[in-house]
C-alpha positions in Angstrom: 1.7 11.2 -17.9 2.2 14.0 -15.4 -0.6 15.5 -13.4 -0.1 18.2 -11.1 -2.3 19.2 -8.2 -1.6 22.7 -6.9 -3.1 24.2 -3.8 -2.9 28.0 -3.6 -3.8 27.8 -0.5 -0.5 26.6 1.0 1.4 29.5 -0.7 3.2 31.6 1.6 4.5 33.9 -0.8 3.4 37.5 -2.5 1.9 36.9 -5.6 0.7 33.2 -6.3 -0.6 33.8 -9.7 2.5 34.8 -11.0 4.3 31.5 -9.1 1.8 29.4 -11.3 2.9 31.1 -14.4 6.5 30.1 -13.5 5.4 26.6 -12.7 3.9 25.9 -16.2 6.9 27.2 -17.5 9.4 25.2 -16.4 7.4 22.1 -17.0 7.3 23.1 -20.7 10.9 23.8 -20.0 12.5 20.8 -18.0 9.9 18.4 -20.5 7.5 17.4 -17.6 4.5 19.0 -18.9 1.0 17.6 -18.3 -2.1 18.0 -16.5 -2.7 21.0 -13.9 -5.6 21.2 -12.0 -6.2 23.2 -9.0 -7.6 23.0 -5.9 -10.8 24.8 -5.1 -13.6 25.3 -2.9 -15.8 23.4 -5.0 -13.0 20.7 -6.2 -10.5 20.2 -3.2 -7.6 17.4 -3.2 -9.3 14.3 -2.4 -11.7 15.5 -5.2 -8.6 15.6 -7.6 -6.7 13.3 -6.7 -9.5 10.6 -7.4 -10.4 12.2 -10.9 -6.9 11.7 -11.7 -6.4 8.2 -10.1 -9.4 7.3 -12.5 -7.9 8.7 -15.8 -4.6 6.6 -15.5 -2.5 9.4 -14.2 1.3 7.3 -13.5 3.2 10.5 -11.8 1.3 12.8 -9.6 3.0 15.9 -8.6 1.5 17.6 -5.1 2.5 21.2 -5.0 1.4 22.7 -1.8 2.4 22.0 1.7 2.2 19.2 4.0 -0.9 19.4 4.9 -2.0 18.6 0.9 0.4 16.4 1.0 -1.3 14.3 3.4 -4.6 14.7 2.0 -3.8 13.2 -1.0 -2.0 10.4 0.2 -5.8 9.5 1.5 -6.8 9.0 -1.6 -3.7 7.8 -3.9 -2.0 5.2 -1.5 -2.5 1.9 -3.1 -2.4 2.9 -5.9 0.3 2.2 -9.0 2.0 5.9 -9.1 4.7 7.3 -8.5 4.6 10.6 -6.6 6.5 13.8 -6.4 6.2 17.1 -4.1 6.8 20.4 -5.2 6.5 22.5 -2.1 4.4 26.2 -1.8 5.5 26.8 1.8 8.7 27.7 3.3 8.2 25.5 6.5 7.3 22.2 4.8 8.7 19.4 6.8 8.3 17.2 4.1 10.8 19.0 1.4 13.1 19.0 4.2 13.1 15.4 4.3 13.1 14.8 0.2 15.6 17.3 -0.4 13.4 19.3 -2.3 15.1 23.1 -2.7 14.0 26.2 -2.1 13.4 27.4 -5.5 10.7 26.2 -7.9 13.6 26.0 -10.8 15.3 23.6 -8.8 12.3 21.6 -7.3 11.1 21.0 -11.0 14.6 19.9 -11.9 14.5 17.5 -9.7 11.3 16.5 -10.5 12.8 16.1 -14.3 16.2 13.9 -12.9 12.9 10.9 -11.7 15.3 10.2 -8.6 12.8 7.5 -6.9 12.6 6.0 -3.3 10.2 4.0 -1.6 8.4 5.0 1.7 6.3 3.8 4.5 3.0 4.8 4.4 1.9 5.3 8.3 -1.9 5.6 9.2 -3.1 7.5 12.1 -6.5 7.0 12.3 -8.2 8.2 9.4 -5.6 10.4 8.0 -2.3 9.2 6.8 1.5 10.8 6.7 5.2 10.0 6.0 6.8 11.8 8.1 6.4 12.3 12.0 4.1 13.2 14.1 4.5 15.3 17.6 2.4 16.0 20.7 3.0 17.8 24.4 1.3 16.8 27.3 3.3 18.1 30.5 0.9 17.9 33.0 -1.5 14.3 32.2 -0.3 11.1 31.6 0.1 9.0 28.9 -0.9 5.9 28.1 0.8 4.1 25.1 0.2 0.6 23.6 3.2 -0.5 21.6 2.9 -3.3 18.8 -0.1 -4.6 20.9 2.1 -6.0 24.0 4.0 -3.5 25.8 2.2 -0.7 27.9 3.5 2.3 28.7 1.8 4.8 31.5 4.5 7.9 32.2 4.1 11.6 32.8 5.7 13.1 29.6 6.9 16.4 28.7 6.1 15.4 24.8 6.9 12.5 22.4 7.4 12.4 18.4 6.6 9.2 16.5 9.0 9.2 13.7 8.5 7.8 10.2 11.3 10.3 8.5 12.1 13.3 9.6 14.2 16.8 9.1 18.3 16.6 9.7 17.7 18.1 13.2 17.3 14.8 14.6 20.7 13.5 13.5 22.3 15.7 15.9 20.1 13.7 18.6 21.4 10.7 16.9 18.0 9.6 15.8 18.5 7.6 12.7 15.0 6.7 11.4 14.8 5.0 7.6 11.4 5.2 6.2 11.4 2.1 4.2 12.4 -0.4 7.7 8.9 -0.7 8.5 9.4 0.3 11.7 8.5 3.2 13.7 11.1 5.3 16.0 9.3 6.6 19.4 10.5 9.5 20.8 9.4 10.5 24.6 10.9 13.4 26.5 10.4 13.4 30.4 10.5 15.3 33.3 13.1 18.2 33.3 14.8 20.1 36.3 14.0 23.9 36.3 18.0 24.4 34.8 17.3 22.1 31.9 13.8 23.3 31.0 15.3 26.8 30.6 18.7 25.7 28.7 16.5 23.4 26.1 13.3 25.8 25.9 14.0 26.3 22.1 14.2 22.6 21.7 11.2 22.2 23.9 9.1 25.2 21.7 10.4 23.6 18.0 9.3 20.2 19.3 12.9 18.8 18.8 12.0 16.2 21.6 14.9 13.8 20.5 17.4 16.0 21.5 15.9 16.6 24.9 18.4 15.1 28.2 16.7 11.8 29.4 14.4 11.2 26.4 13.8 7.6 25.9 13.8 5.8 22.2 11.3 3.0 21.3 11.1 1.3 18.0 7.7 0.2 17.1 5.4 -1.1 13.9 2.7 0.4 15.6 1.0 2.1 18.8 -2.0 3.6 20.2 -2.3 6.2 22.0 -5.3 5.8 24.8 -5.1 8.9 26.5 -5.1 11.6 27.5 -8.3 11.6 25.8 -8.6 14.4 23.0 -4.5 15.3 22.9 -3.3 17.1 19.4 -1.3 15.0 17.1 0.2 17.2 14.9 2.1 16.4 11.3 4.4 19.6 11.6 1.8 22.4 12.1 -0.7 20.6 10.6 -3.4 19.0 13.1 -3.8 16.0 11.9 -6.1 13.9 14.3 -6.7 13.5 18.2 -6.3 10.8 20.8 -7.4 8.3 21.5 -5.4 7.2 18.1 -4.1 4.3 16.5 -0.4 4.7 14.6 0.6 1.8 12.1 2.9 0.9 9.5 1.4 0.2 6.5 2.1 -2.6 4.1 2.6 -0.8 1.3 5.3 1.1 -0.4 5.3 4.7 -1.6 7.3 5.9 -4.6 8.2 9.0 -4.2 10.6 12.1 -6.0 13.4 12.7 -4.1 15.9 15.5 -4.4 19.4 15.1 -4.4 20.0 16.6 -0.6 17.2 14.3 0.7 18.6 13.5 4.7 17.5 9.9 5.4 
C-alpha cells in the first residue's frame, strides 16, 4: 500500500495545483496508486505521517522538500516501511543524493522500478536527517566532543558533518557511505586574504570540504558545546542550534533510490 504525503508548501514552481493533477496521474499510470493526503495548517506532516503509520501504510512516499523530509523522518523512523521522496523544490539536497530527477515523470518512475537502499538515520537533537548538516562560525570558537573522548577547541571558518551528501564533495575527495555508521567531519580553518577571495564561492555554497587546509574526522557521534546558540542547518533548512548533540542511530532506513543516486 502506497501513501503519499504532499506538502505544497515546498513547491517552488507556478501552478501547484495543476503539479498535483500530474502527480495522481502518473501514479494511476506507472501502477503506484494509493493514498494522498496533504499537508495543511490544521493537519501538518507529523500529523500525517502518524495517521498513516497507524493504518499499516508499508511505502510512504514524501513529496516536498527537505525540510518535510525531515519532519517526517521524526515520526516514521523505527518503523517497518520503506520510504521514497518525490521532490517539490529545485534545490533539494536530498534528491541530489538519491538520484531523484528533475521531472515528476521520471521521479515516479523511479518510484515504480522499488530500487531500495538502506541509510543511517542521524539525530541532532530533537530533529533528525540523512544527509549533512553545515554551520559558519569565523570569528568564536568551537568546541567539539567527538565519540565522547576526543575534544576539539579551534577557531573555524565552518564545518559540515556528513551523513551523505551531493557529488560536489567528490571533487574534495570526501567519500562518505551512509550505511557505515559513521559520520564524516568536515572543518575548514583559517584562510589568508588570497585564498578567502579565490574560494569565496566555495566558502558562500558551504562547500567546506573543498576548502585548502580543511581537516577530516570520522565520527559515530559529536556534540557541539559552543558557541552557544550557532545555526545548524540541513541545506537551507534550520534545523536546530548549539549546544547540540549529533549521533548515528541504530537503525536502518529503506529508502527509493534513483538510478543516478551519487554515494
Amino acid at each position: 500500500m502506497y501513501y503519499y504525503l504532499i506538502d505544497p508548501k515546498s513547491y517552488d514552481g507556478k501552478n501547484f495545483e495543476f503539479e498535483q493533477s500530474r502527480l495522481l496521474s502518473l501514479l494511476n499510470e506507472y501502477q503506484v496508486a494509493g493514498e494522498a493526503a496533504r499537508v495543511t495548517p490544521i493537519r501538518g506532516v507529523k500529523d500525517l505521517v502518524a495517521t498513516a503509520v497507524s493504518h499499516g501504510v508499508k511505502t510512504l512516499v514524501v513529496v516536498g522538500g527537505d525540510e518535510t523530509f525531515s519532519r517526517a523522518l521524526s515520526v516514521f523512523h523505527g518503523k517497518p516501511i520503506t520510504v521514497g521522496f518525490i521532490p517539490l523544490n529545485s534545490k533539494s539536497e536530498i534528491a541530489k543524493i538519491l538520484g531523484m530527477p528533475q521531472t515528476l515523470d521520471a521521479c515516479v518512475a523511479a518510484i515504480a522500478k522499488r530500487l531500495v537502499n538502506s541509510f543511517d538515520i542521524v539525530r541532532v537533537s530533537d530533529a533528525f536527517f540523512i544527509s549533512s548538516l553545515s554551520f559558519e562560525s569565523p570569528e568564536k570558537e568551537c568546541h567539539l566532543f567527538i565519540d565522547e573522548s576526543f575534544k576539539i577547541h579551534a577557531k573555524v571558518l565552518g564545518g559540515k558533518i556528513i551523513n551523505a551528501q551531493e557529488a560536489a564533495g567528490r571533487s574534495a575527495n570526501i567519500f562518505s557511505d551512509p550505511g557505515d555508521g559513521r559520520l564524516e567531519v568536515i572543518l575548514a580553518g583559517k584562510l589568508s586574504w588570497f585564498s578567502a577571495w579565490r574560494y569565496r564561492r566555495k566558502f558562500t555554497a558551504k562547500q567546506f570540504e573543498a576548502l585548502p587546509g580543511r581537516s577530516v574526522l570520522h565520527a559515530k557521534s559529536l556534540r557541539i558545546l559552543a558557541p552557544e546558540g550557532m545555526p545548524l542547518y540541513m541545506g537551507e533548512y534550520l534545523i536546530a542550534r548549539t549546544p547540540a548533540s549529533i549521533s548515528v542511530m541504530d537503525e536502518k532506513l529503506r529508502i527509493v533510490v534513483g538510478k543516478n543516486r551519487v554515494f
